[in-house]
C-alpha positions as CSV (number, residue, x, y, z in Angstrom):
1,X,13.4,-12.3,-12.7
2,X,15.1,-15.6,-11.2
3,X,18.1,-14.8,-12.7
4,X,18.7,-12.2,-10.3
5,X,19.0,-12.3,-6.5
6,X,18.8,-9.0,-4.5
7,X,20.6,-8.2,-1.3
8,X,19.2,-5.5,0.3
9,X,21.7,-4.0,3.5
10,X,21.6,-1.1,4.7
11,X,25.4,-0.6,5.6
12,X,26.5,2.5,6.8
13,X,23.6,2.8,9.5
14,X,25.4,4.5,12.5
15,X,22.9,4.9,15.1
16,X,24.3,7.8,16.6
17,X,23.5,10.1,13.6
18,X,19.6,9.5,13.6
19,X,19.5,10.8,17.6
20,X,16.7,8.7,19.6
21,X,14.4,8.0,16.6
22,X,16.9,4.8,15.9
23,X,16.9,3.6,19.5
24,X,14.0,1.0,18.4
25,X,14.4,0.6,14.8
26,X,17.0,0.6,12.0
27,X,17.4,3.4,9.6
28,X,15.8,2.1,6.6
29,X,12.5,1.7,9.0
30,X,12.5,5.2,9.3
31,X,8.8,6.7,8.6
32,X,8.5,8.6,5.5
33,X,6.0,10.6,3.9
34,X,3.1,10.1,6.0
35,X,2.3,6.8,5.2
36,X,5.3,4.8,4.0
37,X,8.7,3.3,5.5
38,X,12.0,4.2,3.8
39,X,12.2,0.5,3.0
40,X,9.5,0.4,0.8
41,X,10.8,2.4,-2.0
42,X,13.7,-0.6,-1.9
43,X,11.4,-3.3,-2.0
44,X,8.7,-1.9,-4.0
45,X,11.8,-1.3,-7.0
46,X,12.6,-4.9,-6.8
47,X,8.7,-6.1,-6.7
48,X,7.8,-3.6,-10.1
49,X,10.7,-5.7,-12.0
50,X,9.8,-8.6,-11.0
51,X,13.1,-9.4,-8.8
52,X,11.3,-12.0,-6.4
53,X,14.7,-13.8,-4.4
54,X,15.2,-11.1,-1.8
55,X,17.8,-11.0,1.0
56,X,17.1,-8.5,3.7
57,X,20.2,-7.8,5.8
58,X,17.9,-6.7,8.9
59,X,20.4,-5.7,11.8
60,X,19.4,-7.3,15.5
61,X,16.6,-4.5,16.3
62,X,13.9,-7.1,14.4
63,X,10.3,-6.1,15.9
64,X,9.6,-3.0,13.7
65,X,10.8,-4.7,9.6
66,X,9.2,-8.0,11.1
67,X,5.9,-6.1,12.1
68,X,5.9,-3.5,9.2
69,X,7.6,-5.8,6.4
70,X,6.7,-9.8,7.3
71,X,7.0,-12.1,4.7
72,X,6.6,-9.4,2.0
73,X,3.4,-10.0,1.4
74,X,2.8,-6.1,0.7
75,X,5.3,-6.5,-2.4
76,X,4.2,-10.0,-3.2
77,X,7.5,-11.6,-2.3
78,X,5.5,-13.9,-0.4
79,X,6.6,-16.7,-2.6
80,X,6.8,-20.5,-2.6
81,X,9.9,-20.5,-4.2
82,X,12.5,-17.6,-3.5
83,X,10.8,-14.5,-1.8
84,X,11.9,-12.5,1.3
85,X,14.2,-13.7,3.6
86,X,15.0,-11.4,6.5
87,X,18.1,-12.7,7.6
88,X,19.3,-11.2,11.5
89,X,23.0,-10.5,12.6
90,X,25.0,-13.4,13.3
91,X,24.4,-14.3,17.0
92,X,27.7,-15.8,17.3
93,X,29.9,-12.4,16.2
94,X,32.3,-10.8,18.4
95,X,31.5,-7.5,17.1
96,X,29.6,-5.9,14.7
97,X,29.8,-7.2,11.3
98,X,31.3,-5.1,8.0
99,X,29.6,-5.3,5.0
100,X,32.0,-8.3,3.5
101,X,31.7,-9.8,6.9
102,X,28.2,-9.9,6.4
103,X,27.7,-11.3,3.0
104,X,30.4,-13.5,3.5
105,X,28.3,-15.2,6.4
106,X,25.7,-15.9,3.9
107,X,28.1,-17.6,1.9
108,X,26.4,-20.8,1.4
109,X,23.1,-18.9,0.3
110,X,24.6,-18.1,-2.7
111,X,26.4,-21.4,-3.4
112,X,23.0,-23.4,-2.9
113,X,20.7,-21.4,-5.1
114,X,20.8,-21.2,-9.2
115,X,21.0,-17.5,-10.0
116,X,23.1,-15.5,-12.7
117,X,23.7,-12.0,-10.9
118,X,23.3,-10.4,-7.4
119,X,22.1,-6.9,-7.2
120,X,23.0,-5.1,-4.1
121,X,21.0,-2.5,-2.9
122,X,21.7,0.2,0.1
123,X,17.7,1.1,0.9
124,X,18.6,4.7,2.5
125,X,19.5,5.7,-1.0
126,X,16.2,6.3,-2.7
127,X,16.1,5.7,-6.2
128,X,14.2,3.5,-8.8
129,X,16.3,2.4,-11.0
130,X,15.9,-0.2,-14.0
131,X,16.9,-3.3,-13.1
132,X,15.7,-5.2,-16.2
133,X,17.8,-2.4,-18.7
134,X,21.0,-3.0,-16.3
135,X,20.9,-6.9,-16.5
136,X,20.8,-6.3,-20.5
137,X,23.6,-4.7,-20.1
138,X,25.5,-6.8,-18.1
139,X,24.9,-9.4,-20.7
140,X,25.2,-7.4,-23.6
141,X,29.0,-5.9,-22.8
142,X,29.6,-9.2,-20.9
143,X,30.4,-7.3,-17.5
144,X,31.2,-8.4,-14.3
145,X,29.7,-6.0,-12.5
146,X,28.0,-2.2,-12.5
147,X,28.0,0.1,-10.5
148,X,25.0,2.7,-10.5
149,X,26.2,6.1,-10.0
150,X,24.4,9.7,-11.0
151,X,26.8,12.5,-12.9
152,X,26.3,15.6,-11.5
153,X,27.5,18.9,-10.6
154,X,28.1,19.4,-7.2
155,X,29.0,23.4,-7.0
156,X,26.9,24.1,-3.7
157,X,28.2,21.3,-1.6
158,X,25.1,18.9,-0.9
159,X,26.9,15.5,-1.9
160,X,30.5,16.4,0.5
161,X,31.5,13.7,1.8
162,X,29.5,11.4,-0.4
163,X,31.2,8.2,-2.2
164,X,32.1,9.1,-5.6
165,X,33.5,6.7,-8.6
166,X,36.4,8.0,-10.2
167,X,37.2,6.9,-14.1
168,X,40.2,6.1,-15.6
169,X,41.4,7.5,-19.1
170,X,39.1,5.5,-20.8
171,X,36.2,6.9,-19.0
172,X,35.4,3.4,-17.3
173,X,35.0,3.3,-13.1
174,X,38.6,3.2,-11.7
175,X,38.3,3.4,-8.1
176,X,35.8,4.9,-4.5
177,X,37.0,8.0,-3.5
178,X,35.0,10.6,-1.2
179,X,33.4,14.0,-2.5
180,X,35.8,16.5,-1.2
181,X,34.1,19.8,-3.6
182,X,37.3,19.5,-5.6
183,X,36.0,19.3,-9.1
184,X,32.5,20.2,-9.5
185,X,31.3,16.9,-11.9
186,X,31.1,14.0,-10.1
187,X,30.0,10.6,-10.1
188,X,28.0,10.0,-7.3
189,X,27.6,7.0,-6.1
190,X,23.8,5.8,-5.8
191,X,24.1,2.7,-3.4
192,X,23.5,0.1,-5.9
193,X,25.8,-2.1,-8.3
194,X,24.8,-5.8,-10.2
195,X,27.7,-8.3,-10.1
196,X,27.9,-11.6,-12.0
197,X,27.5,-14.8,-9.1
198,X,30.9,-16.1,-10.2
199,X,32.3,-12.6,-10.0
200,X,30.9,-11.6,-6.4
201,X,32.3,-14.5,-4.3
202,X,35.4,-14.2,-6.2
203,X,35.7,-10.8,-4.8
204,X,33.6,-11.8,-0.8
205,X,36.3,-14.8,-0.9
206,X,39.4,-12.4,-1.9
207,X,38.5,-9.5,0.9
208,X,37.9,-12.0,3.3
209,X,40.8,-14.0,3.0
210,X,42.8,-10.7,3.3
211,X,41.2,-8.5,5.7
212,X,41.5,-6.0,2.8
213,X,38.0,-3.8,3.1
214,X,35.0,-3.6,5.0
215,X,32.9,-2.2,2.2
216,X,32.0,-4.4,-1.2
217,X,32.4,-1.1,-3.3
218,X,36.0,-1.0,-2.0
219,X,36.4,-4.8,-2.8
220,X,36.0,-4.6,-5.9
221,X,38.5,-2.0,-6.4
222,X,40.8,-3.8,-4.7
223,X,40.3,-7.1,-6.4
224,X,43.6,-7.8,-8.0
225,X,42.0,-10.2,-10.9
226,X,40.9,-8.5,-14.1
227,X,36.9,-7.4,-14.1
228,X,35.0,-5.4,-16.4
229,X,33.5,-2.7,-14.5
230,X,31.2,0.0,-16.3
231,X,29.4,2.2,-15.0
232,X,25.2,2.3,-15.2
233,X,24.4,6.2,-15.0
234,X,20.7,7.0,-14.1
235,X,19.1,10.8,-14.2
236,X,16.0,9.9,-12.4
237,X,14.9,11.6,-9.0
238,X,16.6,10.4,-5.4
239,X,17.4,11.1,-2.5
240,X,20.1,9.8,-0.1
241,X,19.7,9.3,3.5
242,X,22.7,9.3,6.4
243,X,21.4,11.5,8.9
244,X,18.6,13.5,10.9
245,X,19.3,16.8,8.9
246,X,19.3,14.2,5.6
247,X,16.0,12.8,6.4
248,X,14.4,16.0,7.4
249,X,15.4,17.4,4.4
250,X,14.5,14.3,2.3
251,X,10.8,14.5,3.7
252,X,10.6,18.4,3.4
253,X,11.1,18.0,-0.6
254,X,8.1,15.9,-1.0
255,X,6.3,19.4,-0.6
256,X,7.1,19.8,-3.7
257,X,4.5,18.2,-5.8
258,X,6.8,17.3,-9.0
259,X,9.5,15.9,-6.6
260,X,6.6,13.9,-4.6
261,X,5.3,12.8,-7.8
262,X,8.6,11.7,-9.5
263,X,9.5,9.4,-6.3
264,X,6.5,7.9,-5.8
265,X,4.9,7.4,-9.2
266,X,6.8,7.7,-12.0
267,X,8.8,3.8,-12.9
268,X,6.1,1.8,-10.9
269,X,4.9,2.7,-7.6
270,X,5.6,2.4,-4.0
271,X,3.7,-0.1,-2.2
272,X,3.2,-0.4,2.2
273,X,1.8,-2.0,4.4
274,X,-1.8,-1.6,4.0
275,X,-3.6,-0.1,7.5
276,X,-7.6,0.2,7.6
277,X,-8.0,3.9,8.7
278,X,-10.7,6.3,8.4
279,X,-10.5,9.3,6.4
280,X,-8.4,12.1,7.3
281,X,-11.0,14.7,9.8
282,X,-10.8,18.1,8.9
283,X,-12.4,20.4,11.3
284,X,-14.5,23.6,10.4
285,X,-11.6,25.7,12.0
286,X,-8.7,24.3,11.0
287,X,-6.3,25.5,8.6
288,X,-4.0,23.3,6.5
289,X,-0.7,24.7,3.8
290,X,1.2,23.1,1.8
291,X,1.5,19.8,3.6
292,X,1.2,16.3,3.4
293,X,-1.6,14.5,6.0
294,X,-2.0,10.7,6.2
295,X,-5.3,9.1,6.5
296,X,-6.5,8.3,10.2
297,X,-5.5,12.0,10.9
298,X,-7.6,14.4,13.3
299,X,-6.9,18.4,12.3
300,X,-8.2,21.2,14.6
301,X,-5.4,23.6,14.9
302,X,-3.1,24.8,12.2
303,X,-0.5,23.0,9.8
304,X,1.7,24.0,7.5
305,X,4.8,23.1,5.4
306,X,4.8,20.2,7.8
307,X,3.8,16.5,7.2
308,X,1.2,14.5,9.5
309,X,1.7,10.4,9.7
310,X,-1.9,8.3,10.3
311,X,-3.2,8.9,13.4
312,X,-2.2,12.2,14.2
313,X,-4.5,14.5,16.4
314,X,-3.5,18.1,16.1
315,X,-5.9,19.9,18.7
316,X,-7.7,23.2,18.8
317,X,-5.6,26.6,18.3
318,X,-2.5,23.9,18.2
319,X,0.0,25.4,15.4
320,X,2.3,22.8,13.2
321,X,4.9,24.4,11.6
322,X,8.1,22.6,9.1
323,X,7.4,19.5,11.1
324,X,7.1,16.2,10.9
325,X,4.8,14.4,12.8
326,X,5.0,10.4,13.0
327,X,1.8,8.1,13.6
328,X,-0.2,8.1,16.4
329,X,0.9,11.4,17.9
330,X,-0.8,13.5,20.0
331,X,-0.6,17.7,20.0
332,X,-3.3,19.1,22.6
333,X,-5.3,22.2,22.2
334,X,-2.9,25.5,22.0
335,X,0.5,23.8,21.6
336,X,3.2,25.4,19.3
337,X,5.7,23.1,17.3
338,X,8.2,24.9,14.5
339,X,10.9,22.2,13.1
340,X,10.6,19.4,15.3
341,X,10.1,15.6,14.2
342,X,7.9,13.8,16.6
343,X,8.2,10.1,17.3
344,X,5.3,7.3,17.3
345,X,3.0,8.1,19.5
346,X,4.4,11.2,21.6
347,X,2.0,13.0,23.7
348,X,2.2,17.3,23.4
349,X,0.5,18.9,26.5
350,X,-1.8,21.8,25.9
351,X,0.2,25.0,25.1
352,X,3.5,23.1,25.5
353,X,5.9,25.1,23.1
354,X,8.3,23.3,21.1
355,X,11.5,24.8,18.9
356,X,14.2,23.4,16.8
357,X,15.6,25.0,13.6
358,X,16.2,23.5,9.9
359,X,19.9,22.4,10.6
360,X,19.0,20.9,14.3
361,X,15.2,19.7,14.1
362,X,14.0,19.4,18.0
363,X,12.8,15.2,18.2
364,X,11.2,13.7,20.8
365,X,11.4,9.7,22.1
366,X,8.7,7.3,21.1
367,X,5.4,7.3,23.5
368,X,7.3,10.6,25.5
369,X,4.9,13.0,27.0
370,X,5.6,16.0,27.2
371,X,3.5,18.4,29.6
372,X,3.9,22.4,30.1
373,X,6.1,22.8,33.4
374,X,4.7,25.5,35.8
């Protein structure tokens, strides 16, 4: 599709609200059910509709999308013409960057390359949606831009303090506002809209010159020319990311075999960086429930409701419980773990004892060992 380019940006990423497990990465590298990266289900998306001019957006920590992602060649984006580009923060910025600030530093990106519409994409909302049916409509209606929301009822309070899209009279998107748990229906927003190429630097050139948003969402809003905005409603399965309780949660769902099942195979599937591992070793005494374990994985103790990354070692009489477990981590013979979410290659003493709870998972650093203290 070279109609389209894609600008993928993750850009509400606050460090602070992941704990240590962003110290050496960005949000959307986050690890995620056992084998995959929260990025892929971005670029996999683009990849299965055939979107192949990709802007990545990739923040200044660059070693773990440029080890894990590369050129793209894992979502063929490896291409002559167009493909990924992972494009760093701008050296030369006194401070970080907004969103328009960002785009708006790409400027000449746009103005060099023949494309119809840009599709921007926020990867730590996970969704699949169909880009090919919301181009048609863009051309169809003649619209200037969508913005992809989900209508739902919101009576126990999981979207507060979400972005929402509120209509006008007509039923057509009027302005951003935030969930408050006001009115139960809402238009959540899903992190995603398609804008015509003329229409998007009208509106990066207007906020800019005016200092009047950080965000493009609220840029368009606030564009005083008239655009025809509608709305592109999806049903499917997602999940939206912000946080450590977020991603624990996100991750626990995949236990769930139809949720697992609708994220990761129905509308194409989700493609990573492939890794030559052995088979996942099952011990004669171990005992595994309702979890998800990577290939490469040793089990000898007990796991459940948990999920295990490649590489794991869970030792003898070891117990794994509502846990997550990232690659290459080591849990030594007798060692007791209930809600916590392990880094890359964290080292668990024998009969160390480890506690968090669903709300406040316990997390350790990358490569930390942790011994029993006499």
């Amino acid at each position: 599709m070279g109609s389209v380019v894609a600008l993928v940006y993750s850009s509400d990423f606050n460090e602070q609200n992941y704990g240590q497990l962003c110290k050496y990465r960005p949000d959307y590298m986050l690890p995620f059910g056992g084998r995959y990266r929260i990025i892929d289900f971005a670029l996999s998306n683009l990849a299965n509709y055939d979107v192949n001019r990709v802007v990545l957006y990739a923040g200044s920590k660059l070693r773990s999308p440029l080890d894990h992602i590369g050129n793209g060649k894992s979502w063929e984006l490896n291409r002559r013409n167009g493909g990924l580009m992972l494009n760093p923060v701008n050296p030369d910025a006194k401070h970080p960057c907004s969103e328009v600030e960002t785009y708006y530093d790409t400027i000449k990106y746009f103005q060099d390359h023949e494309f119809d519409y840009v599709y921007i994409k926020n990867p730590m909302y996970i969704s699949k949606p169909d880009i090919n049916d919301a181009k048609e409509k863009m051309e169809e209606e003649n619209l200037d831009c969508l913005i992809f929301s989900n209508k739902t009822i919101d009576k126990n309070g999981e979207y507060l303090n979400q972005a929402i899209i509120n209509s006008d009279t007509e039923g057509k998107p009027e302005n951003v506002g935030v969930n408050l748990g006001i009115t139960d229906e809402i238009d959540l927003f899903l992190g995603s809209i398609m804008m015509k190429k003329d229409s998007f630097l009208r509106v990066l050139r207007h906020s800019m010159q005016n200092n009047s948003t950080n965000s493009m969402l609220a840029a368009i809003f606030d564009y005083p020319g008239k655009l025809n905005i509608d709305f592109y409603r999806q049903e499917k399965e997602f999940e939206i990311i912000k946080d450590i309780n977020s991603f624990y949660e996100a991750n626990m769902k995949l236990l769930n075999k139809e949720i697992f099942d609708k994220l990761f195979y129905e509308d194409g599937l989700v493609y990573t960086k492939s890794k030559d591992e052995p088979s996942t070793s099952y011990t004669k005494n171990c005992e595994v429930k309702n979890s998800l374990v990577a290939n490469g994985a040793i089990i000898e103790g007990e796991v459940e409701n948990s999920i295990i990354f490649r590489g794991a070692k869970v030792g003898k009489g070891a117990i794994i419980r509502n846990s997550i477990i990232f690659q290459d981590t080591t849990i030594e013979d007798g060692a007791i773990l209930n809600f916590v979410i392990t880094d890359k290659g964290t080292e668990i003493g024998h009969d160390v004892r480890l506690f968090g709870n669903r709300s406040n998972p316990y997390l350790t650093n990358k490569n930390e060992s942790l011994e029993l203290r006499s």
